[in-house]
N, C-alpha and C positions, 0 to 999 in steps of 0.2 A: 504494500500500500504506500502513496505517495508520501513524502511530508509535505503537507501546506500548511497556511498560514493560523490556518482556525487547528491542525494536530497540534501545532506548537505550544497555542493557546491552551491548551488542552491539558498538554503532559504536564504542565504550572500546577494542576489539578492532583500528581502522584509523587510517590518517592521516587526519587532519580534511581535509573535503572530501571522503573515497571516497564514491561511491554505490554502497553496497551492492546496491542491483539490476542495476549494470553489469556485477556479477563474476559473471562465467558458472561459477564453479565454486560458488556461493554460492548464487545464484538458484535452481538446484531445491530445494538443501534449504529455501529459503524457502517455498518452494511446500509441501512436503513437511512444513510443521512441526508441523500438526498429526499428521501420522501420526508422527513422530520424536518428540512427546511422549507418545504410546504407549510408547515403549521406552525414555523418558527416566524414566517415573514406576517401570518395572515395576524399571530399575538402578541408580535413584539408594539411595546407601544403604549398611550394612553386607552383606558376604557372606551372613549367618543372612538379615535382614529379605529382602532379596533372593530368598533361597530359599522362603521361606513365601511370598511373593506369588504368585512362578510354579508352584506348589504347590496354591494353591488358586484359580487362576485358569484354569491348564492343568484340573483334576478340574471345574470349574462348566462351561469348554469340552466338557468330554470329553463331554457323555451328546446325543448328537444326536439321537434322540427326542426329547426332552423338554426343549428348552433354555431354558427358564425355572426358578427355584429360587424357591422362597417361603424366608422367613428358619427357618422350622420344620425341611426337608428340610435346608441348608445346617448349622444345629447338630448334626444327627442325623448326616450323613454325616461332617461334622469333629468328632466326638466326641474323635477323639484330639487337638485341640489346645485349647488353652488359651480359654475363650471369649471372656475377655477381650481376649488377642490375634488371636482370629479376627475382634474388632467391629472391631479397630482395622486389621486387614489391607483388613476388607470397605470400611470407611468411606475408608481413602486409595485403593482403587478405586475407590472410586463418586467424591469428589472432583477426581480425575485423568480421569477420563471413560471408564475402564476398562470398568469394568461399569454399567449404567443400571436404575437402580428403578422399576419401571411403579408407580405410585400406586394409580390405578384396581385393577389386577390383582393388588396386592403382591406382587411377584416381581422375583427380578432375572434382568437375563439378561447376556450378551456386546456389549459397541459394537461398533459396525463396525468402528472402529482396534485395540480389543482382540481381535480374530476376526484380523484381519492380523496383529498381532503375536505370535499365537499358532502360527497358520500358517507365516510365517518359524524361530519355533523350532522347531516341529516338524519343517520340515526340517533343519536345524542342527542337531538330535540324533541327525536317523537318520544322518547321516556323521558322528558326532562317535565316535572311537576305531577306528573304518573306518580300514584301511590306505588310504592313496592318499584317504583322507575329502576332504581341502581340492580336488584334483581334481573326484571325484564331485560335489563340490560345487557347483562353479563350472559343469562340464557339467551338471550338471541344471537350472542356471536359463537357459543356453544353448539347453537341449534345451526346455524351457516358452517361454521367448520365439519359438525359431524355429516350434513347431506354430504359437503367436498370431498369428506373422508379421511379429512387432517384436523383432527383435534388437537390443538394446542393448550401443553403443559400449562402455561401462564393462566390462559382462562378457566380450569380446573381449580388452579389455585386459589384465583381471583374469587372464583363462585364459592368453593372449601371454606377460605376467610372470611366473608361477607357473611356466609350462615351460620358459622360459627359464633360471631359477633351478635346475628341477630337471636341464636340460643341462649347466646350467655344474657342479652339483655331482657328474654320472656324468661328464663329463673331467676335472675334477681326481682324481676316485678313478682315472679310469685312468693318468694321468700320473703317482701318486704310488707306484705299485709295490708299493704293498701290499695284501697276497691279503684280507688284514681288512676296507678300503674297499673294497674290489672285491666281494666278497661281501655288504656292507652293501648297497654302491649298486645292486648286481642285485637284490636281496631288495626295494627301492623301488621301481626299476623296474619288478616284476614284480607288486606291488601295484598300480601306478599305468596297468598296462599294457592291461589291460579300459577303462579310461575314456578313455587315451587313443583306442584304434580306435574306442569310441562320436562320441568328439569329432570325428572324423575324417572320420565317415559325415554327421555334421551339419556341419561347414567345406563338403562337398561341397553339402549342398545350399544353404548359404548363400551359399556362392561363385557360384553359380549363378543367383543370383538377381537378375533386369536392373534389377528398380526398388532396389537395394543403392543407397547412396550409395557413389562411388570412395574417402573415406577409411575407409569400412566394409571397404570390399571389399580393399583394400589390407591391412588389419589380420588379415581373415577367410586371403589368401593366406600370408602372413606365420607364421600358427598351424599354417595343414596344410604348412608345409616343414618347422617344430621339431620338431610331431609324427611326419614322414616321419624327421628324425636319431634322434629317439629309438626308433622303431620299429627301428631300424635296429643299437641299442646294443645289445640282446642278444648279437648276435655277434662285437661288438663287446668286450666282458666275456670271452664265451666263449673269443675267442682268447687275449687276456691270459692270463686264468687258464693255459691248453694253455700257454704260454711260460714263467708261473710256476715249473709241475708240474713245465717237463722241467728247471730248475733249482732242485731242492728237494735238499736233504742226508737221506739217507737213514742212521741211525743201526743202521750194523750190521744182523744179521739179525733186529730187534726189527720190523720191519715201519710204525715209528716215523716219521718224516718232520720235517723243522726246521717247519713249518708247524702239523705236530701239536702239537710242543713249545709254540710260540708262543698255539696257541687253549686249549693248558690253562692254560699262566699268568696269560691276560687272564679265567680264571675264579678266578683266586686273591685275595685281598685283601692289602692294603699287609702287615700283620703275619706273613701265613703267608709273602711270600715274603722279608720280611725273617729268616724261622725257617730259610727254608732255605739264605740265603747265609751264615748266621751262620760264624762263624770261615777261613768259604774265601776269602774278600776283604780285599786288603791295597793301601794305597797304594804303587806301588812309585816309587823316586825320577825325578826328570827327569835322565833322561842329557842333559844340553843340554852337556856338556864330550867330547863323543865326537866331535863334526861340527866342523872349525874354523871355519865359516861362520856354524855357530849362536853360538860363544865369541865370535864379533866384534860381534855383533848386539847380545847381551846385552851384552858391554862397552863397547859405545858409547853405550847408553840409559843403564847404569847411570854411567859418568863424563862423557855430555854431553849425551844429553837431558832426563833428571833434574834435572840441575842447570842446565840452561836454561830449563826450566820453572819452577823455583820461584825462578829470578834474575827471571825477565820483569816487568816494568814495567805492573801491571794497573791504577794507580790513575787517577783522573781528571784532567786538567789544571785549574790554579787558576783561580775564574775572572774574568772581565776583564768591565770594564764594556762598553756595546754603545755602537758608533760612533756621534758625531751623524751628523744628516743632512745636514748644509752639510759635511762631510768625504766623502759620499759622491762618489763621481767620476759624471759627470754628462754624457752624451752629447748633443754640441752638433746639433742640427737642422740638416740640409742642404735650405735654401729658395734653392737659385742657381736652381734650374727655376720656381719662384714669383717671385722678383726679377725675372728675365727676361721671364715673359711680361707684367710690371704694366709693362717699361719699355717692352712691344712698344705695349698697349692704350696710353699716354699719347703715346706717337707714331701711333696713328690717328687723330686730331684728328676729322676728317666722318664716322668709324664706317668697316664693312666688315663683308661676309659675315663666315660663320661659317665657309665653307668656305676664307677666305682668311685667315683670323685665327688659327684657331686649330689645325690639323696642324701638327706640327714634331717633327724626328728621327725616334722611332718612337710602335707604335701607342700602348705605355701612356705616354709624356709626353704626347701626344694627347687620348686618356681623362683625364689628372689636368688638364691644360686645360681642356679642357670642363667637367669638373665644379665650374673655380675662376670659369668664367664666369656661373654660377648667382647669384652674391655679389654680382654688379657693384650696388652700389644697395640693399643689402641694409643696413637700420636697425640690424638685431641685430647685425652684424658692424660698424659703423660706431661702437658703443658697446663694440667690445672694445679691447684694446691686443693690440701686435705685424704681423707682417708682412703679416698679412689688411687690417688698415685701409686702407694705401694701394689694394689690391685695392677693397674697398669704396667707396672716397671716388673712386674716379674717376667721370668723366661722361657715363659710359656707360651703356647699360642693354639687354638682352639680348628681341630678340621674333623668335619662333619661328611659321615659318607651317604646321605640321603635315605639310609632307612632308619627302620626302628629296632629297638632292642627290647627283651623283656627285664622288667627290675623287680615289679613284688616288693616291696618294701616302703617304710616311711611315707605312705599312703601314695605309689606314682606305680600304677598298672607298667605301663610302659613309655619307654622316653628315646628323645631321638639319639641313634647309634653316633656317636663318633670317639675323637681323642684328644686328649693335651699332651701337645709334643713339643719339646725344648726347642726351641728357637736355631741350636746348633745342627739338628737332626734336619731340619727343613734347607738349610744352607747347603747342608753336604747336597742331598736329594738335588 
């Protein structure tokens, strides 16, 4: 892919070094950018400018007979706006790739990205104020993908998460016992309740289908169990409410109900029902000297945790310079397992296997032997100081014939064959 000017802008966006084409959540919309500057030109902008676009972009779509406009029909048909602003609406369409000017024919017509982008709004308006809209929504690009026969992961999700949300939101209304949420949340359900059994009929034939990928199909089963709880919440409500009812306060033989009371005043506003408690509301005092349990409570806060509050010690300690480092205390190395095995190697004079040299006590002193046997002869280690050098400067030197040997001992099954051979013995060779 190229670099231009809007990638560069772009990669500002990650840590240096991301490849932007790696990120699978990135990658379509790169693919996609030409169609996403479609709906970047038609939204960039104020609220008005915004409006005029899709105003005279959606009417130049609109006449499908005849979809070309010469500039003559285009001033005559937008008579009511401003011409000035209509050259300047036409010309950031045509610059944006919006609409395309035939030379040849003088006329403009619709791109192909602006025909897409018109198409997507036009769905997005016909659910837009539709109870249950974002539903219908989501099902109708479900229900077009599945005729196509490409159901898209993203829409699965989309419909998965939105029902979920709208599940979680009808058990909190039931759990909260109020007949107000309860009515709300059924009045949503029951908007929402057509698109769900549509979505239901197409899970089914989605589920059903063998060339599905399993984490489609996973996803696809996942949406018809939420939909099966939510089918399911009507009666769900319905009981509640019945449990409500038979605990309602009935006001005398006014025919009245506590619940009645309740849905008249949530029609009332702040001032009328501040009109109507006027003068019948009073602070009445705290009897907190009635209960001796309560007098103890209060006099203990009041003569000792008050004032142990405001004695408490909040300030910061003063502060103190930071220790040197030759004061710090300094954990001496335990090398008794390295001293030992350099006085073993300097008492093998002629060398020895490796299988006789080096096992002793268990496996890991075994393992840190062998690994110190690596060194014997080693220049870099021979140019350091401390307890490796004598390891080093011995006259040894380590050759390994590529198999293995059996040991049985000191916990090491078996270990790789070789020898330590004097230094003199390797020269002659």
């Amino acid at each position: 892919m190229s670099e231009t000017a809007n990638d560069s802008l772009l990669r500002e966006f990650f840590r240096p070094g991301t490849l932007l084409e790696d990120l699978p959540a990135l990658f379509p919309l790169l693919q996609a950018r030409d169609s996403l500057n479609a709906f970047i030109a038609l939204f960039r902008g104020g609220d008005d400018e915004v409006m005029i676009r899709l105003l005279v972009l959606r009417e130049i779509g609109g006449r499908g007979e005849k979809p070309t406009w010469s500039p003559q029909e285009l001033r005559s048909h937008f008579a009511y706006i401003d011409e000035v602003k209509l050259q300047t609406v036409l010309l950031r369409l045509r610059e944006k790739e919006l609409l395309v000017w035939n030379s040849e024919a003088s006329h403009y017509q619709i791109s192909p990205h602006g025909r897409m982008a018109l198409s997507a709004l036009s769905v997005l308006l016909r659910f837009d104020g539709e109870d249950g809209g974002e539903i219908g929504y989501i099902t109708s690009q479900l229900a077009a993908g599945q005729s196509l026969g490409k159901v898209a992961d993203e829409d699965l999700q989309h419909l998965l998460s939105r029902l979920n949300e709208l599940q979680d939101e009808f058990s909190r209304a039931v759990l909260s016992g109020s007949e107000h949420r309860i009515r709300k949340a059924e009045k949503k359900l029951n908007s929402v309740l057509n698109w769900v059994e549509k979505g239901t009929e197409i899970m089914k034939v989605v589920a059903a289908d063998a060339d599905l990928d399993p984490a489609t199909h996973r996803v696809a089963q996942r949406i018809g169990q939420v939909q099966s709880r939510m089918l399911r919440m009507s009666s769900v409500f319905q009981r509640t409410l019945n449990q409500l009812e038979s605990q309602k306060v009935h006001l005398g033989q006014s025919g009245l109900s506590s619940s009645d009371i309740n849905s008249w005043l949530r029609t009332r506003n702040v001032d009328s029902l501040c009109a109507l408690i006027g003068g019948s509301f009073a602070h009445p005092p705290r009897a907190g000297f009635v209960l001796g349990d309560i007098v103890v409570d209060v006099a203990e806060f009041e003569l000792v945790d008050r004032i142990r509050a405001e004695a408490a010690e909040a300030s910061l300690p003063p502060q103190q310079e930071a220790p040197q480092s030759a004061a710090l205390p300094v954990e001496k190395l335990d090398l008794s397992v390295l001293n030992a095995f350099v006085g073993e190697l300097n008492r093998l004079g002629e060398g020895a296997s490796l299988e006789e040299a080096v096992p002793a006590e268990d496996f890991a002193t075994t393992s840190y032997r062998l690994s110190l046997v690596s060194l014997l002869g080693d220049p870099e280690s021979e140019a350091l100081e401390g307890a490796v050098v004598d390891l080093a400067r011995i006259p040894l030197s380590l050759q390994l014939s590529g198999g293995e040997v059996e040991v049985g001992r000191c916990g090491v099954a078996r270990m790789s064959a070789g020898r330590l051979v004097k230094k003199t013995e390797i020269l002659e060779d």
